[in-house]
C-alpha positions as CSV (number, residue, x, y, z in Angstrom):
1,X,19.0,-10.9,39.3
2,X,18.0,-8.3,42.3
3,X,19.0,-4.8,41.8
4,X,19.7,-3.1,45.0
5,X,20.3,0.5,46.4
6,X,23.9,1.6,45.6
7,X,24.3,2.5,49.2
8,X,24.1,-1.2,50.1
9,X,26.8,-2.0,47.8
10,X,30.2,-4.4,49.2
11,X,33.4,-2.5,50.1
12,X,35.4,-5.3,50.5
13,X,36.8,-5.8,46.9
14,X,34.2,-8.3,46.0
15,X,33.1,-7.5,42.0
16,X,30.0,-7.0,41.1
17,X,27.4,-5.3,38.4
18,X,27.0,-1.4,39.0
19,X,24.5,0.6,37.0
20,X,25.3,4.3,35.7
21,X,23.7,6.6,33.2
22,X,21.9,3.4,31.8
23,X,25.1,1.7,31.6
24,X,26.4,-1.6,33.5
25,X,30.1,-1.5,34.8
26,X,32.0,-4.6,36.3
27,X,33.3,-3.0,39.6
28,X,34.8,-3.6,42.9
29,X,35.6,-0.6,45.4
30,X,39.6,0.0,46.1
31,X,39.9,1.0,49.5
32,X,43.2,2.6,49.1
33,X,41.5,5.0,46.3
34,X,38.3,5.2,48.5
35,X,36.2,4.6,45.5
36,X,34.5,2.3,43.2
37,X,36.9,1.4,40.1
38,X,36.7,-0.9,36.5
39,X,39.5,-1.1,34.4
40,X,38.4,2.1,32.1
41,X,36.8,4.1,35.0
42,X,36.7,5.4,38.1
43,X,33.3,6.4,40.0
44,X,32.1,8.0,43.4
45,X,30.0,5.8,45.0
46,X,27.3,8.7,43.9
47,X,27.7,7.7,40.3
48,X,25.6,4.7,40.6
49,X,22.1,4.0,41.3
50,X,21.8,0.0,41.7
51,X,24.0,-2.3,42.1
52,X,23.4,-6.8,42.2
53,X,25.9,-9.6,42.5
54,X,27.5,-11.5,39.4
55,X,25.8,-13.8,38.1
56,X,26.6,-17.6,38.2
57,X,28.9,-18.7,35.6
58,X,27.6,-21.1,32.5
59,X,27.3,-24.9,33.4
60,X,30.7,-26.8,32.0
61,X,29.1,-30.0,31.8
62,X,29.4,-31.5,28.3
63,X,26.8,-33.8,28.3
64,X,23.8,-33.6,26.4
């Protein structure tokens, strides 16, 4: 996982993992809001610090 400059973050609704005040957030920006949003919270693109992609979901194979 690569944590990158907020500033570099995607503005086309694509989610992804923010960090703010030592927390991580599940985000996406609204461009109708002109902002960054979760479902709790809403945040300035200022509120954050880093920001990396999601990461890949678990394996569903069953074998083992």
């Amino acid at each position: 996982m690569t944590w990158r400059d907020i500033a570099t973050a995607p503005k086309d609704g694509t989610e992804f993992l923010a960090h703010v005040d030592g927390e991580i957030f599940l985000v996406q920006w609204i461009a109708e809001h002109d902002r960054f949003e979760d479902a709790r919270f809403t945040f300035k693109q200022s509120d954050f610090t880093h920001w990396t992609d999601l990461p890949s979901p678990p394996s569903t194979d069953t074998e083992k």
